[in-house]
C-alpha positions as MATLAB code, in Angstrom:
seq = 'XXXXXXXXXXXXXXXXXXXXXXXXXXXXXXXXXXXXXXXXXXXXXXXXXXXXXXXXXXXXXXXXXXXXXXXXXXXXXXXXXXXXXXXXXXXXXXXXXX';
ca = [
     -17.645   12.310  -11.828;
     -15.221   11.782   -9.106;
     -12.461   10.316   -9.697;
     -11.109    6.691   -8.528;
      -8.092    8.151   -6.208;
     -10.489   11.073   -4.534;
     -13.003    8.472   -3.593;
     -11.337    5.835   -1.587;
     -10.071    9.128    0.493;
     -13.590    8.499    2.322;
     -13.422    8.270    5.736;
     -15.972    6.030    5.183;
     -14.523    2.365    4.261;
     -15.130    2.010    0.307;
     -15.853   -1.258   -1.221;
     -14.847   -1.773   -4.967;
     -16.208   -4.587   -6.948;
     -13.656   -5.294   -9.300;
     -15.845   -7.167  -11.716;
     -16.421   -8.594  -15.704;
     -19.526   -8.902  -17.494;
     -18.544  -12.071  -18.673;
     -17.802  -13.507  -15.209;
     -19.767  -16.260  -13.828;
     -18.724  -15.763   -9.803;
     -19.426  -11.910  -10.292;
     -23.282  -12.511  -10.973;
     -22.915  -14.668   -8.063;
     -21.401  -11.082   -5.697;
     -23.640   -9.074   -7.355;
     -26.788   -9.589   -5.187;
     -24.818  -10.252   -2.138;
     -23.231   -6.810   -2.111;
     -27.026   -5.816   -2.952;
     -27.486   -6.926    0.193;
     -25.079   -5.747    2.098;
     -25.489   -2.482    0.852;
     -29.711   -2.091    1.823;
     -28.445   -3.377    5.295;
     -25.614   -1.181    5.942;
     -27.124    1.579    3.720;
     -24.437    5.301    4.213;
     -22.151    3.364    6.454;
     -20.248    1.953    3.407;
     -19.570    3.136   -0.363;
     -20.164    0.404   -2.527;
     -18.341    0.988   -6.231;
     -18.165   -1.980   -8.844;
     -15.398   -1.671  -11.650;
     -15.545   -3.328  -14.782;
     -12.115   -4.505  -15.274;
     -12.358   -4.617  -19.087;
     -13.404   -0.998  -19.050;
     -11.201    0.447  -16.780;
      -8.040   -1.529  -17.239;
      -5.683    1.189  -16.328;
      -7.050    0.714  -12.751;
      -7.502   -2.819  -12.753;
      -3.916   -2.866  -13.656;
      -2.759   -0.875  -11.318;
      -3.817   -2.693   -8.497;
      -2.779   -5.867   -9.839;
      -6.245   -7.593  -10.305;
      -5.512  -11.151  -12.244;
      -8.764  -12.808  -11.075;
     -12.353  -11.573  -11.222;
     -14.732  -10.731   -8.761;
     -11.940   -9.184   -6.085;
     -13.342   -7.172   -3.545;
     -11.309   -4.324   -1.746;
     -11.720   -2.078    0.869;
     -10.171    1.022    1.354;
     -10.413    3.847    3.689;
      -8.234    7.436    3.886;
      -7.169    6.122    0.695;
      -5.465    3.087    2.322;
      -6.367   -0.619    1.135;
      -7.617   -2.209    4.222;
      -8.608   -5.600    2.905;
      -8.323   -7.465   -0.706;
     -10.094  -11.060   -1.141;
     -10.447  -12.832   -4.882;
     -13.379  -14.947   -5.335;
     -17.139  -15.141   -3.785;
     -17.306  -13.827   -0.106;
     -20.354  -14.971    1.480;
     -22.740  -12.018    2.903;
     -21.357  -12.533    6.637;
     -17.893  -12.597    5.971;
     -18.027   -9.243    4.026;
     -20.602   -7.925    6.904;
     -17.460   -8.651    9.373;
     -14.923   -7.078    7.323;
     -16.730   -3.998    6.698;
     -17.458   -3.715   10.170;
     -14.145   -3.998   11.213;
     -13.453   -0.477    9.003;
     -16.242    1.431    9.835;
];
């Protein structure tokens, strides 16, 4: 398995779903980046992160709230939003990276 830091090298914008399975709002992502993903299909890397099983990562980007969304590319964090982002809005901001 690759690891976390050799993946958002893509050159292709990553999006990590930092995520809990206890989370209400997360179940509430979950199909939208379902979505996003069948409509953008290789354009984007979609990863989702469990924050209670990866907590080295989740604390090393400073995630207090779950879902957060990030998007990196080159390794560089491009965009960070906490909370539910509707379909379009994440659409837009992928777009903007691609």
């Amino acid at each position: 398995m690759a690891s976390f830091g050799s993946i958002i090298q893509s050159e292709t914008p990553v999006l990590i779903d930092f995520h809990a399975e206890w989370c209400g709002p997360c179940k509430t992502v979950a199909p939208i980046l379902k979505s996003l993903k069948e409509e953008m299909g290789d354009s984007v890397k979609l990863i989702k992160i469990d924050v209670d099983k990866n907590t080295e990562i989740a604390s090393k980007y400073q995630i207090r709230g779950v879902p957060t969304l990030m998007i990196f590319k080159k390794g560089k964090l491009m965009w960070r939003q906490s909370g539910v982002t509707p379909l379009e809005g994440l659409r837009a901001e992928v777009k903007k990276h691609i």
